[in-house]
Backbone and ligand atoms as CSV (ligand in chain L), in Angstrom:
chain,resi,resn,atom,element,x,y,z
A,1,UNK,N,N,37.654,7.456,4.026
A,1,UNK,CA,C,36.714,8.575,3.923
A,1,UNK,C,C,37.485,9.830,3.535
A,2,UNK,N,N,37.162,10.497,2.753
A,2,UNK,CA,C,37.549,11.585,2.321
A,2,UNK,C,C,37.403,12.825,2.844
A,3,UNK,N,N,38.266,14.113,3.000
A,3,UNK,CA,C,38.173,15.061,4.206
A,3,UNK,C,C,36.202,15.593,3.748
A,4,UNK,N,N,36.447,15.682,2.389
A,4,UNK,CA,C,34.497,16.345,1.916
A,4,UNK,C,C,33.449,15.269,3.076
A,5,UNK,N,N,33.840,13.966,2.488
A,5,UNK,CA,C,32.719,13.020,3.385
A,5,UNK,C,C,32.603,13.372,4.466
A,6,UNK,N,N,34.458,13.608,5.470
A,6,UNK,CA,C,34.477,13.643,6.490
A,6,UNK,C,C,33.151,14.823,7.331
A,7,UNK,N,N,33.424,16.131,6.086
A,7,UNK,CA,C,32.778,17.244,6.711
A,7,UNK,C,C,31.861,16.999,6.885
A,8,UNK,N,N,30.911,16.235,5.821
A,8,UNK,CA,C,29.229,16.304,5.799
A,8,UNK,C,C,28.342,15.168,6.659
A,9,UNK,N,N,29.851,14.346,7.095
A,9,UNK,CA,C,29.296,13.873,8.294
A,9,UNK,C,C,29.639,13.997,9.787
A,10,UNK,N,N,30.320,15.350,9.697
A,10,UNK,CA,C,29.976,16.028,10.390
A,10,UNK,C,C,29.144,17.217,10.442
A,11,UNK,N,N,28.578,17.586,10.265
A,11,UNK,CA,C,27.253,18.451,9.689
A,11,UNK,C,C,26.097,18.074,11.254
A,12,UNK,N,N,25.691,18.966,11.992
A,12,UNK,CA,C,24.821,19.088,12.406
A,12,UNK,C,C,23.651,18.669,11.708
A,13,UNK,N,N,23.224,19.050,10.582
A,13,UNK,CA,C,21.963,18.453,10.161
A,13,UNK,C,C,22.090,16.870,9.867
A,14,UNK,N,N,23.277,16.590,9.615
A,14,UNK,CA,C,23.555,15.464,8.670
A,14,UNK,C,C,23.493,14.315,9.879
A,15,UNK,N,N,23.978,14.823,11.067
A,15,UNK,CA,C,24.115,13.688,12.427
A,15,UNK,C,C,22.696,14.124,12.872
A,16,UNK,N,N,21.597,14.590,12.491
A,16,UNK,CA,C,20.497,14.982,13.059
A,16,UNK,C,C,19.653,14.204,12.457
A,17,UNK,N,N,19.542,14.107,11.222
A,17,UNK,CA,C,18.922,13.145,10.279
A,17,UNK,C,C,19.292,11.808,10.862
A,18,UNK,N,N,20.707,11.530,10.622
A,18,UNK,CA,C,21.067,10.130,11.250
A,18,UNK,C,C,20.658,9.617,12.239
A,19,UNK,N,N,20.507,10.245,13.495
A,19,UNK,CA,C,20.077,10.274,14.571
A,19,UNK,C,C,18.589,9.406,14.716
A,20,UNK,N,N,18.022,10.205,13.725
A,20,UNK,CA,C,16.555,9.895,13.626
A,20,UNK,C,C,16.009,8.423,12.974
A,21,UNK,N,N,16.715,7.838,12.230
A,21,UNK,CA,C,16.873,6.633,11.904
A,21,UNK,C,C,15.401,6.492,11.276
A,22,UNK,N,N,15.336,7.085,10.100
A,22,UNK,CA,C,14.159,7.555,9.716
A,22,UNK,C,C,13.959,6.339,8.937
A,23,UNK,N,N,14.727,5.716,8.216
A,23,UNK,CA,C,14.550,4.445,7.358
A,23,UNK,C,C,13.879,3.289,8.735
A,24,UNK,N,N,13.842,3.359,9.523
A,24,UNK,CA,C,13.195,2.432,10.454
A,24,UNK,C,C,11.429,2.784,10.426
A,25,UNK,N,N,11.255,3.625,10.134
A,25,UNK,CA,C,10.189,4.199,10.463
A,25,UNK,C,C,9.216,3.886,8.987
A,26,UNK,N,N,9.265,3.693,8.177
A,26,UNK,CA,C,9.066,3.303,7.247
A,26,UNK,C,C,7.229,2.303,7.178
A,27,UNK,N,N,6.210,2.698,6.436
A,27,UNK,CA,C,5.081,2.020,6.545
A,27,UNK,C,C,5.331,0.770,6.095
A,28,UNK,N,N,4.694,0.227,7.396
A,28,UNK,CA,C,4.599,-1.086,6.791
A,28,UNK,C,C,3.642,-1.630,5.452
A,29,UNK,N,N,4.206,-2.537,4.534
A,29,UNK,CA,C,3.717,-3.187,3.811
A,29,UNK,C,C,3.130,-4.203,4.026
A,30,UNK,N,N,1.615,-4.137,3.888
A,30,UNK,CA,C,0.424,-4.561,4.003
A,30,UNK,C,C,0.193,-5.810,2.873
A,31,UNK,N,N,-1.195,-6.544,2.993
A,31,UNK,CA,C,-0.972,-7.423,1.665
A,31,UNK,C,C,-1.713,-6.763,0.770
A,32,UNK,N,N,-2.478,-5.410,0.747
A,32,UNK,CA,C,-2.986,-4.848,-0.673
A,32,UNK,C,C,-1.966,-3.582,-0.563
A,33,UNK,N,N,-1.353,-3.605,-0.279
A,33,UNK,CA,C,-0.088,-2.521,-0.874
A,33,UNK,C,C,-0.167,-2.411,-2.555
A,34,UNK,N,N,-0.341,-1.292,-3.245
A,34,UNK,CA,C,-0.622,-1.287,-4.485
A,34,UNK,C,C,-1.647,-1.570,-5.272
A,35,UNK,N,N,-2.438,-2.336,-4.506
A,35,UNK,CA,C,-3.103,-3.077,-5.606
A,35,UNK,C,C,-4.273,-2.407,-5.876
A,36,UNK,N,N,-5.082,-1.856,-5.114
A,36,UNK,CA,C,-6.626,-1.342,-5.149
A,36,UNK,C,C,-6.226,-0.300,-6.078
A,37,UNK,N,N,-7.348,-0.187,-6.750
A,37,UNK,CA,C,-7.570,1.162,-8.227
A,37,UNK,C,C,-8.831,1.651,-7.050
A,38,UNK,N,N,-8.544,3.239,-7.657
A,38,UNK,CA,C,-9.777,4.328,-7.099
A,38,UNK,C,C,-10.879,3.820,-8.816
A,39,UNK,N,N,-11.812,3.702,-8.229
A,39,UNK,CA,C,-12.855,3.507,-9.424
A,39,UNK,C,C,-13.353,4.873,-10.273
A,40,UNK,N,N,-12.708,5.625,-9.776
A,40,UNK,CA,C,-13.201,6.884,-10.102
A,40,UNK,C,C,-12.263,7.325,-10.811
A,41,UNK,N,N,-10.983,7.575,-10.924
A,41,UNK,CA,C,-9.919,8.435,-11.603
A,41,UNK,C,C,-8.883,7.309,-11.885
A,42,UNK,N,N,-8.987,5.846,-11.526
A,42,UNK,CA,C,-8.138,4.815,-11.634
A,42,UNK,C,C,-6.846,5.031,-10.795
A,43,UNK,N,N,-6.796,5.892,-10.851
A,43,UNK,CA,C,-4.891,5.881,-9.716
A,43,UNK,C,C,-5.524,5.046,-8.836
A,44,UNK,N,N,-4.326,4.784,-8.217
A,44,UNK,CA,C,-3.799,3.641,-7.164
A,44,UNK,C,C,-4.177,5.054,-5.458
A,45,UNK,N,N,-4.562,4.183,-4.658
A,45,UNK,CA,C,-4.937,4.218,-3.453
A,45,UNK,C,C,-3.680,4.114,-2.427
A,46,UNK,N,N,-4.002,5.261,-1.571
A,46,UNK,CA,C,-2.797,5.490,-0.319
A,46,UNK,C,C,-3.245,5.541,1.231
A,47,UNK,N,N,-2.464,5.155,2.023
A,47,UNK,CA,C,-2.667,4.909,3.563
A,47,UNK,C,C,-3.106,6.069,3.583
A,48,UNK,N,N,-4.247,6.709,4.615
A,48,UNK,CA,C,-4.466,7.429,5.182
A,48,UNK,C,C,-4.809,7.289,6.641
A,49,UNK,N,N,-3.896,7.859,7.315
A,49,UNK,CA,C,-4.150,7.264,8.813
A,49,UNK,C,C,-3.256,5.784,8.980
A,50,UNK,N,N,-3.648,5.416,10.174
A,50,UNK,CA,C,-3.026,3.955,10.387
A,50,UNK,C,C,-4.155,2.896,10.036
A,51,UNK,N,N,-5.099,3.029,9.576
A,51,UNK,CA,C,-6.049,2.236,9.180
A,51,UNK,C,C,-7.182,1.990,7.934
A,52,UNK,N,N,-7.242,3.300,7.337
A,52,UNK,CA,C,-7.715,3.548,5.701
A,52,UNK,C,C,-6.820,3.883,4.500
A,53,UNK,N,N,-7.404,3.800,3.936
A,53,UNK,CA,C,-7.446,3.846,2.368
A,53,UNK,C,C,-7.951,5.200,1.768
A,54,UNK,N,N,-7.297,5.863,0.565
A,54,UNK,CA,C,-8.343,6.450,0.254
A,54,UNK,C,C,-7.386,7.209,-1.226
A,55,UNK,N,N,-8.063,7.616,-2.280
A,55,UNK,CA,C,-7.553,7.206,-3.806
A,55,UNK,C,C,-6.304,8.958,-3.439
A,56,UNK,N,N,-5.291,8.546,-4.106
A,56,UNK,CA,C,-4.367,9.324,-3.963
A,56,UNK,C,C,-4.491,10.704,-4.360
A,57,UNK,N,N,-5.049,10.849,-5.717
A,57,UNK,CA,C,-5.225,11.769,-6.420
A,57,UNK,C,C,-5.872,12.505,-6.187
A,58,UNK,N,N,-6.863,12.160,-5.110
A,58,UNK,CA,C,-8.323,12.688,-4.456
A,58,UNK,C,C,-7.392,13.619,-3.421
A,59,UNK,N,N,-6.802,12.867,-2.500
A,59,UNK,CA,C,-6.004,13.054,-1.085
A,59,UNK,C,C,-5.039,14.201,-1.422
A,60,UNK,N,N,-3.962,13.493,-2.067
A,60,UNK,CA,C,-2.703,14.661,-2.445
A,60,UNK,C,C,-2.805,15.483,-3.129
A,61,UNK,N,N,-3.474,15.299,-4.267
A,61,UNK,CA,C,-3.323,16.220,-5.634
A,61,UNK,C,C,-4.595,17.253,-5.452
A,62,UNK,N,N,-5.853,16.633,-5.103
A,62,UNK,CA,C,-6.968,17.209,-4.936
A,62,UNK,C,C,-7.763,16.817,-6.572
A,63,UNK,N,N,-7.450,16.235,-8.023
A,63,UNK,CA,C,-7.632,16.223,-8.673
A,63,UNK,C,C,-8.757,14.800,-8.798
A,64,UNK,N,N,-9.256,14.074,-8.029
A,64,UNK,CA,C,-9.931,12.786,-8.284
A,64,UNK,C,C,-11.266,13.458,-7.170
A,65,UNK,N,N,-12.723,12.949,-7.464
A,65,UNK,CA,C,-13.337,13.651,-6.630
A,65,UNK,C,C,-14.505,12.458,-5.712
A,66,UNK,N,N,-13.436,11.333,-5.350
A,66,UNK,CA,C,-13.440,10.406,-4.745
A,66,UNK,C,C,-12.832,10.560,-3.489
A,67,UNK,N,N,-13.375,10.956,-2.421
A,67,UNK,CA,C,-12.930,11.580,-1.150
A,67,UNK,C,C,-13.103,10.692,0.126
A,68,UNK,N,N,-14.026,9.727,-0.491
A,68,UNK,CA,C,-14.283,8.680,0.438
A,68,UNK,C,C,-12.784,7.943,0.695
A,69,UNK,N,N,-12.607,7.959,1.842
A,69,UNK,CA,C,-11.765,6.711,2.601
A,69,UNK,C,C,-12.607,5.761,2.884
A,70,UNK,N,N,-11.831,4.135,3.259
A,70,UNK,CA,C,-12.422,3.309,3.575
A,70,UNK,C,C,-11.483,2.690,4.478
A,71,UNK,N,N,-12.128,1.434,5.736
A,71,UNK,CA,C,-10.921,1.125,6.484
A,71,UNK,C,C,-10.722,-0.166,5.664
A,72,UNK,N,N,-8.981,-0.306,5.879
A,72,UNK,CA,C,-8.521,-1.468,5.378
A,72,UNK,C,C,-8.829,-2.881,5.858
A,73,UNK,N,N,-9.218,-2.751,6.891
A,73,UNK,CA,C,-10.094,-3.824,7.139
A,73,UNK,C,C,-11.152,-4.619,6.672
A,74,UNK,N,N,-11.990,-3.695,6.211
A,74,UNK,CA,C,-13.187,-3.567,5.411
A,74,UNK,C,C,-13.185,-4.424,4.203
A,75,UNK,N,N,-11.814,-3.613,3.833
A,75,UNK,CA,C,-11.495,-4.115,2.338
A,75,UNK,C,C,-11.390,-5.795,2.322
A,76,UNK,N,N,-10.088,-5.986,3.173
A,76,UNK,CA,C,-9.651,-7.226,3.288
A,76,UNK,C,C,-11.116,-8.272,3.691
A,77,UNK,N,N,-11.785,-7.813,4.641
A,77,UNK,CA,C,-12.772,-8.820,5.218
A,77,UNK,C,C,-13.715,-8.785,3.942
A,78,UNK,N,N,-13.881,-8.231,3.059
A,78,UNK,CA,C,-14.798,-7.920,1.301
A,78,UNK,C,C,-14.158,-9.044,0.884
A,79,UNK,N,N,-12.860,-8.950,0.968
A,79,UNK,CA,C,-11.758,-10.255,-0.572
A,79,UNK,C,C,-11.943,-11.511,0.051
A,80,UNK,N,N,-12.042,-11.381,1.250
A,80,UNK,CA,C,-11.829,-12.776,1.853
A,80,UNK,C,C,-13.417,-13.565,1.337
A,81,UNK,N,N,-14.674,-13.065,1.673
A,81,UNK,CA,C,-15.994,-13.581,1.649
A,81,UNK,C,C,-15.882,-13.585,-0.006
A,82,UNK,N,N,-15.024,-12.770,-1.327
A,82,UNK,CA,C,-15.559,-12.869,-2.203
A,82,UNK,C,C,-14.327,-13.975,-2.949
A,83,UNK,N,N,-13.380,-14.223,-2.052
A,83,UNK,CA,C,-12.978,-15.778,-2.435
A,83,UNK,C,C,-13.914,-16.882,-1.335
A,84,UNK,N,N,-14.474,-16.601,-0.823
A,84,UNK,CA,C,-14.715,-17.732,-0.643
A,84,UNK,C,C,-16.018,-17.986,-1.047
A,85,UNK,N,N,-16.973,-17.438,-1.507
A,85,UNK,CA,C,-18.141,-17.601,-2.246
A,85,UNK,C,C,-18.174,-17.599,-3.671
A,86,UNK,N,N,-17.160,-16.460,-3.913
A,86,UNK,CA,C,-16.936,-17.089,-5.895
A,86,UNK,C,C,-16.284,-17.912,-6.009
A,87,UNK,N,N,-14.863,-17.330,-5.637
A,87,UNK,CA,C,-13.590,-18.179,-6.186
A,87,UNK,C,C,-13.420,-19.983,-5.463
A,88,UNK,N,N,-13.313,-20.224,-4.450
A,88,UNK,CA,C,-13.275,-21.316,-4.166
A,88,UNK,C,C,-14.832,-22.063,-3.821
A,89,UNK,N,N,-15.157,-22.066,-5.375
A,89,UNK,CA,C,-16.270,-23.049,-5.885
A,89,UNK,C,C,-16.038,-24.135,-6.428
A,90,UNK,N,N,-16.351,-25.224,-5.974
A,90,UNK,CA,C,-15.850,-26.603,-6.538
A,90,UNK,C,C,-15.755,-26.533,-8.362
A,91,UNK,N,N,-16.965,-25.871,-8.677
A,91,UNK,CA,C,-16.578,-25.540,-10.174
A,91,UNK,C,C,-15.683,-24.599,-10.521
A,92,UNK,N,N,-15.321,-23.665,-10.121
A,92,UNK,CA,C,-13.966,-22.703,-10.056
A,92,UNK,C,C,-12.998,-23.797,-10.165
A,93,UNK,N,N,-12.813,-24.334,-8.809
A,93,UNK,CA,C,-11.805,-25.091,-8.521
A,93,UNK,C,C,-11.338,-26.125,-9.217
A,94,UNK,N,N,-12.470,-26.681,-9.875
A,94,UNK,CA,C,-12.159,-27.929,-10.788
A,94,UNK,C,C,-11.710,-27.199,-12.013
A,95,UNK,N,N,-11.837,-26.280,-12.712
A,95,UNK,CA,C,-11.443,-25.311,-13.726
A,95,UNK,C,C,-10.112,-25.010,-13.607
A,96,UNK,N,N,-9.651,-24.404,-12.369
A,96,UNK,CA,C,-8.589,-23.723,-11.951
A,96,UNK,C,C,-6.954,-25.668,-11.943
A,97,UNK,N,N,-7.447,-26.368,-11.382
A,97,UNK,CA,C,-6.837,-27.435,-11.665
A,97,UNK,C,C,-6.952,-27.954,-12.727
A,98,UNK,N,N,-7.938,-28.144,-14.061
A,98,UNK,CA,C,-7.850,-28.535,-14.905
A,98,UNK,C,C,-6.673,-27.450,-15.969
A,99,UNK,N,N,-6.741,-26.549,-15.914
A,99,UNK,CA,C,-6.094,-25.599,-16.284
A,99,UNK,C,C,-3.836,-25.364,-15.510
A,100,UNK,N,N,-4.287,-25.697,-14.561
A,100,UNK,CA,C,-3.072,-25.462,-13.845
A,100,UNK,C,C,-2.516,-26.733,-13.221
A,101,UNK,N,N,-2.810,-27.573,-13.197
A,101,UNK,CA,C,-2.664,-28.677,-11.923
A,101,UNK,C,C,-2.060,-29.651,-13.166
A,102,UNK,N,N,-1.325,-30.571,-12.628
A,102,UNK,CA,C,-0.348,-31.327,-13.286
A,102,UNK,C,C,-0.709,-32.563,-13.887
L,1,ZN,ZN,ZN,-9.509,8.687,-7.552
């Protein structure tokens, strides 16, 4: 370590930050992390709270005028009923293997 490194880790702020172990803290990644589009301004959708959603651009920027949040729950329990009533249809399914299946 070099005497510069040495200083800046010694640094009051620098052992204060460390301290805090802020990379632990980090949101967890969910399984729609990324994926939802705001239908309204298209950007991509951000945690709000520990339990919604709601379009970024709306939230941070103020520029999308899609203000509605929704809980992530919601969402997920939506994808689940709309695979299992569209997507895993024996005719889906026979499509999806004729196409992919070996
Ligand atoms: Zn939006």
């Amino acid at each position: 370590m070099t005497a510069r490194q040495g200083e800046i880790e010694d640094d009051r702020r620098v052992r204060a930050i460390k301290q805090s172990r802020f990379w632990e803290q980090r949101r967890k990644v969910h399984l729609l992390t990324g994926l939802p589009q705001c239908g309204c301004c298209g950007g991509g959708y951000a945690a709000v709270d520990r339990d919604y959603l709601a379009s970024s651009a709306a939230r941070k920027l103020g520029a999308c005028t899609q203000r509605r949040a929704f809980r992530r729950g919601d969402l997920m329990a939506l994808i689940l009923v709309l695979l299992r009533d569209r997507v895993m249809q024996p005719a889906a399914v026979a499509s999806f293997i004729s196409a992919y299946g070996s």
